[in-house]
N, C-alpha and C positions, 0 to 999 in steps of 0.2 A: 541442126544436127540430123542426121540421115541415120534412120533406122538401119539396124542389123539385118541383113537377109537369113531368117530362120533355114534351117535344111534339114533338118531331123525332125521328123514325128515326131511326138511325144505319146506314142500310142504303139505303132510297127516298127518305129524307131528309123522306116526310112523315108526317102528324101520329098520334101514337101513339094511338089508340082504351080507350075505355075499357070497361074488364070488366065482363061484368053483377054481380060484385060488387062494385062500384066502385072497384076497381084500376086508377089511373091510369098506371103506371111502366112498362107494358110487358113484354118480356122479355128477359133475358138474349142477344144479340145473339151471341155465341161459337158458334164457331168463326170467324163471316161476319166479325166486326165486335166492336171493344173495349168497344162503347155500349148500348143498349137498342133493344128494335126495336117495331115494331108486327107485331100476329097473323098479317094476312097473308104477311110476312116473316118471321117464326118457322115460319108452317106451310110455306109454299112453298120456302123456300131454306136455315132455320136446322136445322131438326129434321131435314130430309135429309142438309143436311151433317154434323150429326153421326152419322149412323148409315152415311152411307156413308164417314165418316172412322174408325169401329171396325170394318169388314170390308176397309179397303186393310194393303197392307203401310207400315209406319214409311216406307220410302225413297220411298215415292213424296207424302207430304202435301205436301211445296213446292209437287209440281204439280200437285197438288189445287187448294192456295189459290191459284195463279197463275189457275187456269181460275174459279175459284168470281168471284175480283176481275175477270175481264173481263165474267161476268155482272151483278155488281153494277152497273160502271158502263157498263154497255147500260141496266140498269133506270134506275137514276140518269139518264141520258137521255132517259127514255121509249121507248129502243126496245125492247121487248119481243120483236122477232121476228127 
């Protein structure tokens, strides 16, 4: 059975780029998001969250992910600023 080609972010909602190895699926979307994402969004907001989610203390991730989801949907928006 042959995998589905993802196309949508689950993050910017757009379309997932492909790897110069021709890895279509994207990345791992976690912490940000339950889906796959595209690079730009793995490097700018995924890979940070997870490293700044291993230097917080445990009590405080809820409001982590509360501030991370009102940047998502600024991006989701298109407002970036």
């Amino acid at each position: 059975m042959v995998n589905p080609v993802i196309e949508s972010c689950s993050v910017c909602y757009g379309i997932i780029d492909t790897e110069d190895n021709g890895w279509t699926e994207g990345h791992n979307a976690e912490p940000i998001s339950d889906g796959r994402c595209c690079t730009k969004c793995n490097d700018e907001l995924v890979m940070p969250a997870r490293i700044t989610l291993l230097r917080l203390p445990e009590d405080v991730h809820d409001d982590f992910h509360r501030v991370m989801q009102l940047i998502i949907d600024k991006k989701r928006n298109g407002n970036n600023g």
